[in-house]
C-alpha positions in Angstrom: 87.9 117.8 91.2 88.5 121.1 90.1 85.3 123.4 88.7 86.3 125.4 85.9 83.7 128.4 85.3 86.3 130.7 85.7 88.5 129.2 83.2 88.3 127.6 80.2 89.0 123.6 79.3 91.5 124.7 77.0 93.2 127.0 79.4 93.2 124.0 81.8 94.4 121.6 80.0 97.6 123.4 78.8 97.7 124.3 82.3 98.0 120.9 83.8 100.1 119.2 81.0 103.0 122.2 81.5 102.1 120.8 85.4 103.1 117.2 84.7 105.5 119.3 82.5 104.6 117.8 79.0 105.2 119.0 75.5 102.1 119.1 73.5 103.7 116.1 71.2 104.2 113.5 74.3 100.5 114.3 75.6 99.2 114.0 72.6 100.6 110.5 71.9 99.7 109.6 75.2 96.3 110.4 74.1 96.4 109.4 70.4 95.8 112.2 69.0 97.2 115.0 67.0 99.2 117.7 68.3 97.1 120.1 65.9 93.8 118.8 68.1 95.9 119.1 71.4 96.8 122.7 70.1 93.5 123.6 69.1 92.5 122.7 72.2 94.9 124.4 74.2 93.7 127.8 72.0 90.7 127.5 72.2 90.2 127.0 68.7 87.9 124.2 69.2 86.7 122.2 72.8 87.0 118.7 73.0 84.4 115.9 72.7 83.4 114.6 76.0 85.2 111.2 74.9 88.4 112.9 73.9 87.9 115.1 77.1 87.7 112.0 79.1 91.2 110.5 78.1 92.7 113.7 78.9 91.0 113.0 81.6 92.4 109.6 82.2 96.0 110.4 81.2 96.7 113.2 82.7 94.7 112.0 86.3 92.5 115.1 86.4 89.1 115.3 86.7 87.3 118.6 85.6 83.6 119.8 86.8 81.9 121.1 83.9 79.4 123.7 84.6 
């Protein structure tokens, strides 16, 4: 489980799909959502919901500490 003070969720979630190298579209259809709310995301133009946090969760096989 990996704390992430030091980095934001959006910064950590692009970081981990270009891990399991993803494009934004296939990890957002794994997720069911849109690739603007992945993006958004990702830029920290908005931060997920804990639900929609928790299937990134669960698709990608990451678990984040929130602090």
């Amino acid at each position: 489980m990996k704390n992430i003070h030091n980095m934001s969720i959006g910064k950590e979630i692009k970081q981990e799909r270009k891990r399991q190298l993803l494009t934004q579209k296939q990890l957002s259809e794994m997720c069911n959502f849109s690739q603007m709310e992945l993006s958004e995301y990702e830029n920290e133009k908005r931060n997920p919901s804990l639900e929609r946090l928790n299937t990134l969760s669960r698709v990608l096989n990451k678990e984040w500490k929130l602090q």
